[in-house]
N, C-alpha and C positions, 0 to 999 in steps of 0.2 A: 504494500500500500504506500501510495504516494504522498510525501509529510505536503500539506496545504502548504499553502505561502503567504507571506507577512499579509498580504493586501486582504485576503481572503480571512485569514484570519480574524482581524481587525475590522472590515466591514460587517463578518457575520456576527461578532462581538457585539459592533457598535448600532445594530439592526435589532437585534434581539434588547440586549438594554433599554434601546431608546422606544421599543416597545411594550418592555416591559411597563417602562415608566412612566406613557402617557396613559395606558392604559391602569396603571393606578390610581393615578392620578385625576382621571374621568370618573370613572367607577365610585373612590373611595370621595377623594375632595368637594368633585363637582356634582356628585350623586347624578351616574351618566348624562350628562353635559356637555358635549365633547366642546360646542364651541365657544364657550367660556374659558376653557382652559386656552384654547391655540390662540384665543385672539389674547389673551393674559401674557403667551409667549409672545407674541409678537409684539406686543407693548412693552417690549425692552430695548424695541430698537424706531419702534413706531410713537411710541408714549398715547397720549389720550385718542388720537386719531385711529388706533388698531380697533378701537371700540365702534367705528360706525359701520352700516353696513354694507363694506366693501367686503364682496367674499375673497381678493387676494387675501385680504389678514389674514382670514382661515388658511389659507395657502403657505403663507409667510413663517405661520406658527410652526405646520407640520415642518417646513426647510429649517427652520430656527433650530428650533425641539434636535433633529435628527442629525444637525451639524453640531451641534452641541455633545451628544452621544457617542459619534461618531469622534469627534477631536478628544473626547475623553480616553475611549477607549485606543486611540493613535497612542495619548502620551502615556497609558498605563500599559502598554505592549513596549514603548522606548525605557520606559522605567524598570521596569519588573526586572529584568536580569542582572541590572546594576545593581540593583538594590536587596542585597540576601538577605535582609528581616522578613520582605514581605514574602519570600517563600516558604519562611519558618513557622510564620504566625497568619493566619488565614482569617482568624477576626480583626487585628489589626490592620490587617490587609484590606479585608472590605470597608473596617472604619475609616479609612486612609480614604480610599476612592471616592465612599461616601461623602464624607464632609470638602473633600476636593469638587465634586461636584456640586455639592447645596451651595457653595462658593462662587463656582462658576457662573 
């Protein structure tokens, strides 16, 4: 079997993540909502204007959302091997990523 490659890696990484987490996030936050939540993402780079009813926002949000997931999971794939804690400790490890991204 052929070992995947970086790109493959990291996009199915950062695919899955970032679906995990909207998908939380709709469900738990916005009690299935979905587009409260993308136009909320998208109000980080649009501010009070993501709120009216332009459906790009909604659009803006999912690219936002997924670029977001997506460069996470780029610099925890460039990090990880340098850094031999995070493969000793695997809750400090997701605490790491975690609070790295509620950051971001």
């Amino acid at each position: 079997m052929r070992k995947p490659s970086a790109f493959r890696t990291v996009l199915t990484a950062g695919l899955i993540a970032g679906t995990l987490d909207l998908t939380a996030a709709i469900v738990f936050l916005a009690k299935m909502k979905a587009v409260p939540v993308l136009k909320y993402i998208a109000s980080g780079a649009f501010g009070k204007a993501a709120y009216t009813d332009d459906p790009k926002m909604i659009s803006f949000g999912i690219i936002f959302h997924y670029l977001i997931a997506l460069t996470i999971a780029t610099v925890y794939f460039l990090i990880y091997p340098r850094l031999s804690f995070l493969k000793s400790n695997t809750i400090l490890s997701a605490f790491i990523i975690g609070a790295c991204s509620w950051a971001f």
